[in-house]
N, C-alpha and C positions, 0 to 999 in steps of 0.2 A: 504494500500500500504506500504510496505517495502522493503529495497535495498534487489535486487537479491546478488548473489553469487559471490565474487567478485570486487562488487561495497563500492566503499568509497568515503562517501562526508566530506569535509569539508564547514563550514560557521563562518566567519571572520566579526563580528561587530566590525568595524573598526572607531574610533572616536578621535576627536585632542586630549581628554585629557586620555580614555579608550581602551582598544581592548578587547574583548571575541574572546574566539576562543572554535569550538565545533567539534566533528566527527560523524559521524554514516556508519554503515556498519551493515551487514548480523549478527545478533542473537543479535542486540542490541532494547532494545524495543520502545526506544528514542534515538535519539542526547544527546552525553554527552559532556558538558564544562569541557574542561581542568584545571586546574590549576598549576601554575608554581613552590606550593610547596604540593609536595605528602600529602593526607591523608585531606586535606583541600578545604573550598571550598569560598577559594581565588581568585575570577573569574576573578575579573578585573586588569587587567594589566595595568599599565599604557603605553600612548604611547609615550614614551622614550628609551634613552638608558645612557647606565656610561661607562666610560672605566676607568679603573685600575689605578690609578696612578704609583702604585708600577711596574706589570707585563706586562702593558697595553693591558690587556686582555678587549674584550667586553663583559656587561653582563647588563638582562633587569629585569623585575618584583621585589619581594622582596629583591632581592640581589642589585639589582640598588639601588634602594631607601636607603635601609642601610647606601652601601657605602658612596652615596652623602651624608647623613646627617652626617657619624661619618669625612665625610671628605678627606675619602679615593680614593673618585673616582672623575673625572668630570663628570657633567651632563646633556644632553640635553634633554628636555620634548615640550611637545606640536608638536609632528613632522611633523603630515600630512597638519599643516597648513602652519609651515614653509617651506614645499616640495612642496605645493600650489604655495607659494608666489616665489620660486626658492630662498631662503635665504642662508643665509652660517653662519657656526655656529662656532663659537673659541672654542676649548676644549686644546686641546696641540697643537694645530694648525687648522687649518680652513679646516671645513668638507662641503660639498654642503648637505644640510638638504636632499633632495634626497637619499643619499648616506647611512646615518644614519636612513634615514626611511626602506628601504630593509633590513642592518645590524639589526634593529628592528624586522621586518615581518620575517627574515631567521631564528632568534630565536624564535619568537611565534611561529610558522610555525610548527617547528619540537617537540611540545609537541604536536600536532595532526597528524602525517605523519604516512602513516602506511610504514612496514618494508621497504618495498619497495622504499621508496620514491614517487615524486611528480609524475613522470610517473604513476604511479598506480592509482592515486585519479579518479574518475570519473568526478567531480566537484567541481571546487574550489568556493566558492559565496561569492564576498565581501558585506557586508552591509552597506551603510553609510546613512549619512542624509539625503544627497541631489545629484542626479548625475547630472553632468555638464557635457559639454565638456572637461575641464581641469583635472575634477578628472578623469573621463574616460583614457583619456590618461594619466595621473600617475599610475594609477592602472593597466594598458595594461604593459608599462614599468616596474611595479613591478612583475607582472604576470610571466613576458619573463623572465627575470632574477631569480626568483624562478624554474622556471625549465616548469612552464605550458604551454599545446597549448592554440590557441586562442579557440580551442573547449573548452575545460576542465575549461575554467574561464565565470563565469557571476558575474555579476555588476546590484547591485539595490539597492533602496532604503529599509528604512525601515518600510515604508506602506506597499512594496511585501512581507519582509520578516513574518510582523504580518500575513497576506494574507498568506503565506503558514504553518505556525505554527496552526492555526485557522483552515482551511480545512484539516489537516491531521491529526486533534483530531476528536472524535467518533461524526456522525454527527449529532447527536442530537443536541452537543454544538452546531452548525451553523447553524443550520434549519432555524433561523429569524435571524437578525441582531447581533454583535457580538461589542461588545466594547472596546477599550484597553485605560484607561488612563494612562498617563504618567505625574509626575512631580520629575524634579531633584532639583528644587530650589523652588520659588511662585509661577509659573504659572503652570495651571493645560492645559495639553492638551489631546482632545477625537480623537483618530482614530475609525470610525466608519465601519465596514466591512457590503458591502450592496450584495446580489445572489439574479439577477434574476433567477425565476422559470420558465420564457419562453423560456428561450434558451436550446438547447444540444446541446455540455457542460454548464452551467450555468456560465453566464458574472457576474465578480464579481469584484470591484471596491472598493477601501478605501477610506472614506472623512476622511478630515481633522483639526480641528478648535483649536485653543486659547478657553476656556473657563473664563481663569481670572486669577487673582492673589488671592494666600489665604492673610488674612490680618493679620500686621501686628501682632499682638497679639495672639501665640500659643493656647490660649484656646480656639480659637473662629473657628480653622481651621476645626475643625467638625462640625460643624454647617453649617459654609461657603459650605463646601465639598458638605453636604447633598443637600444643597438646588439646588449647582451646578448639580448633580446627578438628582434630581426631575426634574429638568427642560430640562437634554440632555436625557432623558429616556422618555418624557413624550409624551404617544401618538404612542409607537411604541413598539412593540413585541422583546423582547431583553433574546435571546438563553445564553449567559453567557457574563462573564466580566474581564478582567483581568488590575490588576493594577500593573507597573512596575515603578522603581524610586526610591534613593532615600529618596524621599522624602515622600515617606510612611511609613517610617523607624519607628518603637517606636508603644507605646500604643494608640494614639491620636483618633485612629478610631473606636466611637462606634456609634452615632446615623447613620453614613454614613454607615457603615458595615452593619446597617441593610437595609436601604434601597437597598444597591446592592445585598445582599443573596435575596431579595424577590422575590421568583419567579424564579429565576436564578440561573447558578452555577458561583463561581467566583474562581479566581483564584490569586496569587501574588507571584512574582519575579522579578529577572532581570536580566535573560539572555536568554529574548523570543526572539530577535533578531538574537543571533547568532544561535539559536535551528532553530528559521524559515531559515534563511540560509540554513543551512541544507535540509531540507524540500524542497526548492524551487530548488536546485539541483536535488533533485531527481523526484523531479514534473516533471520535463524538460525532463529529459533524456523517463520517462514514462506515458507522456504527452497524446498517446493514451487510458490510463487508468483512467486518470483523471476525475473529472465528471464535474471541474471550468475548466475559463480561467481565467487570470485577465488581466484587462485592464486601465492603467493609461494615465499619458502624453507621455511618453517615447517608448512607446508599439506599434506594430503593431495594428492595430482594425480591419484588413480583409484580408484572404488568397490572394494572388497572387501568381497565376496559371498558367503555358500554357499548351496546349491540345497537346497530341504526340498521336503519332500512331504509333504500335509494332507489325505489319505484318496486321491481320486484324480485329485485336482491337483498339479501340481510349479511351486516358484516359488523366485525368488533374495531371498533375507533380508541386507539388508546391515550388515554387522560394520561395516564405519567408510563414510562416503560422502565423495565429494570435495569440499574444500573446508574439511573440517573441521580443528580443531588438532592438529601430532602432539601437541604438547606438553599437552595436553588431552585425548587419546587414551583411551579408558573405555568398557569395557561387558562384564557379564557375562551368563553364560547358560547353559541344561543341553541337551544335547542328545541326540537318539537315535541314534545310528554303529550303519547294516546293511553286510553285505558286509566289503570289506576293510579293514585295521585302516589306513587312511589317511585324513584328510581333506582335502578339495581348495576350494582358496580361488579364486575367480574375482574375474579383476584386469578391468576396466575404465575406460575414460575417457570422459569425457562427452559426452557425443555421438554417440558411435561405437557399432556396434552389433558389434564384433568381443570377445572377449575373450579374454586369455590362462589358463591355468589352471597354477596353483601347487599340488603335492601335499603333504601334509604327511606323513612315515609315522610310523606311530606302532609304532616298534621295539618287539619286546620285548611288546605287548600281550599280556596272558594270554588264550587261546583262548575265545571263547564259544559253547555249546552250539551255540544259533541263528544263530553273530554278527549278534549286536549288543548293544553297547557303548552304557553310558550313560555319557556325557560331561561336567563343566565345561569351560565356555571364559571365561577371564577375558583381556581385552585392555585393557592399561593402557600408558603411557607410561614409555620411560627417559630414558637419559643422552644427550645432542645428538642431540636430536631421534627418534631411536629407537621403533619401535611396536613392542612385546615380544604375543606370544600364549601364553599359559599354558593344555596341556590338561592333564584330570586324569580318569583312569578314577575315579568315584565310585560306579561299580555299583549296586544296585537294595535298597539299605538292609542291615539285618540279615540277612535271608533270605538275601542274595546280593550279599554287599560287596565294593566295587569293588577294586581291588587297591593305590591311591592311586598308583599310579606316572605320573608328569611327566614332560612334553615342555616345552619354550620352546623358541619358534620370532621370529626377526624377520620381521616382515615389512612389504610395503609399502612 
């Protein structure tokens, strides 16, 4: 799979101390990561910003950093946690950390924008650590103000992001189980990528675990490493490996290198993250070509459907599909209610060809001649994680007005 004609994704690994940012588009064979100084492959940005003392111009990456050390500039670092916390930061005057983190993201931004601007992108995909409700909504608020729809932005962690960098390399690598560790300091951590073979599409799912601390004593982290390695390997068929962080920096790794080449292909970087970004943009948009889903906490796990009929055909119209975000949860629509004042939502899971059915009743409906009921359905996202469905009798204009009376319903 590769972007069509047209299509530009951006993917934003987005972190309090780091940002990468990558693109991919039509005749490119991979996602490339920007860098903020030509010819170089300077990935990480810090997520900061300086403004000028002298011209009070703002400016981020290696030119920030300069200025603040020779003194030149003011500086604020660490932003998305300060925009978290809603802080405010004294530079020449008092900025709302919010404020400075957009002024951030508008300049990383535009070393990945094609000519066009943000309208053009297919898919924006932030990656972070953890999605919350509160990042979710910082990152909606950063989105809008960069210039993107709520379509064009997704929001995920970076279990998805490994999850899509992983399944859109040649499938051999993923055939069995798929490794990624990670360390930026002592502790080592394993993301494990797991595809069942029963389903179509194949449900594919990322654990997560703490493996340990390497110890104190540099020489001994390869030894440590390995045994760690021997034992999160041990008993399972393992397609390839990749290590990001870091803290794999240097010569240190010999008896563990061999252990992970055995049998496997391995790989090392670190900017799988914003590469999978990418990826998972375009996963989305061509989702029916896919041959995964993936499924976390955050995720839909079952189609939600209702059945319409289009002269004298009957077929299922899906309200949300699985795999998608609740937290991203959207979609409005009018519809025609014959028969009884209930509508029934058809729950399934991927693969399967059984479904359950959820009835919705709609108490209280005011009677119609014919019955039937002209409908809004608006379905949007709440509070932890929550898929809210909003019906609304909007009835058949002037002539014959709906009565406005609401139902909400959760569902899913």
């Amino acid at each position: 799979m590769k972007p069509a004609a047209g299509e530009w994704y951006i993917g934003i690994e987005l972190g309090n101390r780091w940002t990468q940012v990558s693109c991919y588009h039509q005749g490119m064979t991979e996602p490339e990561t920007r860098s903020t100084v030509a010819g170089t492959e300077l990935y990480r940005i810090p997520t900061a910003i300086c403004k000028r003392k002298l011209t009070g111009k703002w400016c981020f990456g290696e030119e920030a950093s300069r200025l603040a050390e020779t003194g030149e500039g003011m500086y604020a670092e660490y932003l998305l946690h300060k925009a978290l916390k809603r802080e405010t930061v004294f530079l020449d005057k008092e900025y709302q950390a919010e404020d400075l983190l957009f002024v951030f993201l508008r300049k990383a931004l535009r070393i990945a924008l094609p000519a066009k601007g943000a309208s053009a992108v297919k898919r924006c995909v932030f990656s972070i650590k953890e999605v919350t409700d509160a990042m979710v909504l910082l990152l909606q608020n950063m989105a809008e103000k960069l210039g993107f729809s709520e379509e064009q932005l997704i929001i995920q962690d970076h279990r998805e992001s490994f999850y899509a960098y992983a399944v859109c390399q040649e499938q051999e690598l993923w055939q069995y189980d798929v490794l990624l560790y990670s360390c930026s300091g002592e502790e080592i951590w394993q993301k494990r990528l797991i595809s069942s073979r029963k389903t179509k599409p194949r449900v594919t799912e990322v654990e997560e675990v703490c493996l340990g601390k390497l110890p104190e004593d540099v020489s001994q982290w390869d030894m440590a490493f390995a045994r760690m390695l021997q034992d999160s390997m041990s008993g399972r068929i393992v397609s390839s490996v990749y290590l990001i962080g870091s803290g794999f920096e240097g010569d240190w790794m010999k008896e563990s290198l061999q252990v992970i080449c055995r049998g496997k292909r391995a790989f090392q970087g670190k900017n799988l993250y914003t590469k999978g970004a990418c990826y998972a943009g375009m996963l989305e948009v061509h989702q029916e070509e896919a041959q995964t889903v993936y499924f976390c906490e955050y995720k839909v796990l079952e189609h939600i459907l209702i059945k319409v009929s289009r002269g004298d055909s009957e077929y299922f119209y899906p309200l949300l599909e699985a795999g998608c975000n609740r937290h991203q949860a959207r979609k409005n629509l009018r519809i025609l209610l014959e028969g009884e004042p209930c509508l029934e939502l058809w729950m399934q899971k991927p693969g399967s060809r059984e479904a359950k059915i959820e009835s919705l009743e709609l108490t209280e409906l005011p009677p119609s001649e014919q019955e039937r009921y002209r409908l809004s359905l608006s379905l949007y996202s709440g509070e932890e994680g929550k898929i809210l469905l909003n019906i609304r009798d909007i009835g058949w204009g002037e002539l014959k007005p709906g009565s406005g009376r609401e139902w909400e319903y959760e569902i899913g």
